[in-house]
N, C-alpha and C positions, 0 to 999 in steps of 0.2 A: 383614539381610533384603533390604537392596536390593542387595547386591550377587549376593545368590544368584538374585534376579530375573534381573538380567541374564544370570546364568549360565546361568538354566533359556534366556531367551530366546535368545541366543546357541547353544547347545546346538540347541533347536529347529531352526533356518539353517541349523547345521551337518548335522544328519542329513537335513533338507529337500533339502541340495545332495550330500550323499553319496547316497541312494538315487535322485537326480536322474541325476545325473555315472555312477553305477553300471548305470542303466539304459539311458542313452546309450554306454558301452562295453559292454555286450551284444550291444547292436544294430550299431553297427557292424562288424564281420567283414560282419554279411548287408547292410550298405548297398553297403559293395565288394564285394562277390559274391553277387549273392542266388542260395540255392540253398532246394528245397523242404526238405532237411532242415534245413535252417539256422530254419526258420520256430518252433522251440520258445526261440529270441531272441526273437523278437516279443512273445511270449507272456511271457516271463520279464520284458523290463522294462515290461511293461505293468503284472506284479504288483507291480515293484520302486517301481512311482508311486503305486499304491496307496495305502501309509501315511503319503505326504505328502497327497493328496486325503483320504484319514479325519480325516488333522490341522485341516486349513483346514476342514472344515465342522464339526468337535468344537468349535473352540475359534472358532465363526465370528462368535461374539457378544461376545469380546473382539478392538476392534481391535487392539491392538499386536501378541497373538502371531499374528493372519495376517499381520499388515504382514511379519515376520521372517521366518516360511515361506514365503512368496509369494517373498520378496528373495532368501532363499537358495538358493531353487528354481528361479527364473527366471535367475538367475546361472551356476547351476551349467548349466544349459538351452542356453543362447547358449554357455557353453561348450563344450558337446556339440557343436552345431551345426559353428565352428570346427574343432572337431579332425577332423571329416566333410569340411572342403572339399576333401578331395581324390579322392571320390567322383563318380562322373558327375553333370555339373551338373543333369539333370531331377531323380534321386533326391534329390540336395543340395536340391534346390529346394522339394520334394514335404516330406522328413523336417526341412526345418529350416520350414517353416511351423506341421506338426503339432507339432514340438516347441518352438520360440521362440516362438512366437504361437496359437497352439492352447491348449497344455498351459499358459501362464500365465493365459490366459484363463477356461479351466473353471475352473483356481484360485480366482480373482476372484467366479464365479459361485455358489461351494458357499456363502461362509458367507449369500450371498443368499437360497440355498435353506435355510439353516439358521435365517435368519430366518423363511421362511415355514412353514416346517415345524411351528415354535415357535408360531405364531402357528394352525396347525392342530387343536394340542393344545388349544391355551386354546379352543379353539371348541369344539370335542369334549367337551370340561368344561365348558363352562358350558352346552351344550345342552341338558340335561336338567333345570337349573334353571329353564332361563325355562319350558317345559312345568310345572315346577309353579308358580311364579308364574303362570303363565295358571289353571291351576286354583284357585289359591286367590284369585285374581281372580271367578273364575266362583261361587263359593261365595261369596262377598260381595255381587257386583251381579245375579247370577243370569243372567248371560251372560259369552260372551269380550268382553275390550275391541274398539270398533269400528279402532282405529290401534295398532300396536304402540305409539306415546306416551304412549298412556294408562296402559301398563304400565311405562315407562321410569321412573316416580317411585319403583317398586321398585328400579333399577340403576341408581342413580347416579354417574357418572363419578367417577376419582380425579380431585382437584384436583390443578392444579401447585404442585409444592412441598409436598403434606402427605403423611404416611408413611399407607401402607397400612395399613385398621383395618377393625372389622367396618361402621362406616358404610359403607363402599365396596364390602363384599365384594358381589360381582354376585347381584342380586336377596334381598339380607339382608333380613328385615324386623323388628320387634323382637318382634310377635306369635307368629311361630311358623317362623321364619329359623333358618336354620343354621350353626352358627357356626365350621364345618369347611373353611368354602371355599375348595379352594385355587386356584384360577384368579380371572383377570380377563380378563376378554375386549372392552374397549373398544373395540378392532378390528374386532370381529365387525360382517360387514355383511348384516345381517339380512332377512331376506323373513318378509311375515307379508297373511295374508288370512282374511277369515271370516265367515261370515253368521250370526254371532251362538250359531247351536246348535253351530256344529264350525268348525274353523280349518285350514288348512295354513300351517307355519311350517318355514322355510329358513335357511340359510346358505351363504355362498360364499366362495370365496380363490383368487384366481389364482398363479401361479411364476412368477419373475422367467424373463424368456428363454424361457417356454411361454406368452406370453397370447397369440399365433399360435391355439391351440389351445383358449383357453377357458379354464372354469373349473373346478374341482369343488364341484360343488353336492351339499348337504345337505338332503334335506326330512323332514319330518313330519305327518301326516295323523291330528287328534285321533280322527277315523274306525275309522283301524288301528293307533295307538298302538304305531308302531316307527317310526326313525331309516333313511332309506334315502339312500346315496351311490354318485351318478357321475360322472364326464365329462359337463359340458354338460345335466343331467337337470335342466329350469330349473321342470318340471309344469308347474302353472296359470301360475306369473310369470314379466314380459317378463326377454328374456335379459340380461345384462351388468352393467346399472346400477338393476335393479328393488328393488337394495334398500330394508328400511324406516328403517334409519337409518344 
């Protein structure tokens, strides 16, 4: 079994640097001579980089196999660059940044994005749980809690070091908990306000290499009882760091 590991990973590098190396001789003909019909080159090894970027953000939650795609691709990369020097030096200049330094770059970026993404879904899951835990809060003390903390005894963090069970499942409870749950969302950075009769309750998540731009924010208004997501759409709470836990 370990040996086929290596093979799948080795394999990976390998095609990471062939459709690297393959999209880098496309393109050269149109670096020595750009001409407008030459430009479905451009176009072609932009597709040919494609299934190395799908690879790195697929598999971007195991380190090793980006470490390999990354290597093979950045390899194959610098070698493109190389077999271009003898291209006018502005274009050489221009096509070996986009490609040496650019394109290992994005590389580097996806399985970041892959992690936030991951980390989108579990929000998105477990949103609709805390909305019933707030209700079945409200059906006991005959109001919403005044802090989202009062309701955090429902969702209790996993401890380190002990295996995921229905104690931890986000917002389980043994009275009338659901014992389906497939998320955890201890990440989630939660916004919660209320004047006891109705609440508005949020979520937010930034992107690696987008907080320039903010967040996407999630809210809920027990008022109109739906789920509303934007850009920066923070309602009633202050921007950035309003979360409640």
């Amino acid at each position: 079994m370990e040996i086929i590991a290596w093979l799948f990973l080795l394999g990976l590098a390998v095609m990471a640097a062939a459709f690297t190396a393959a999209a880098g001789a496309v393109v050269q003909p149109w670096l020595a001579a750009p001409t407008r019909g030459d430009a479905w080159r451009l176009m072609t090894a932009a597709l040919l980089l494609v299934p190395v970027c799908v690879l790195m953000f697929v598999y971007g939650l195991a380190w090793s196999i980006p470490l390999f795609i990354w290597t093979g691709a950045t390899i194959a990369a610098a070698a493109s660059v190389w077999g271009w020097r003898h291209v006018s030096r502005l274009r050489l200049i221009v096509a070996g940044v986009v490609m040496a330094i650019g394109y290992p770059a994005f590389l580097l970026w996806l399985p970041q994005l892959n992690v936030a993404e991951q980390g989108t879904r579990y929000d998105a899951c477990v949103a609709p749980l805390v909305v019933d835990a707030l209700e079945r809060y409200r059906s006991v003390v005959g109001r919403y809690p005044s802090t989202f903390d009062d309701l955090y005894r429902e969702y209790p963090p996993l401890q380190l070091g002990r295996l995921p069970g229905p104690t931890f499942a986000p917002l389980f409870t043994a009275a009338g908990g659901r014992t389906d749950v497939p998320c955890f969302a201890t990440s989630t950075r939660w916004l919660y306000a209320t004047t006891g009769a109705q609440y508005a309750l949020g979520y937010w998540r930034r992107y690696p290499a987008l907080e320039a731009l903010g967040a996407r924010v999630c809210l809920y208004r027990s008022d109109a009882r739906a789920w509303h997501c934007e850009w920066n759409g923070w309602g009633p709470f202050p921007a950035a760091d309003g979360s409640a836990r």
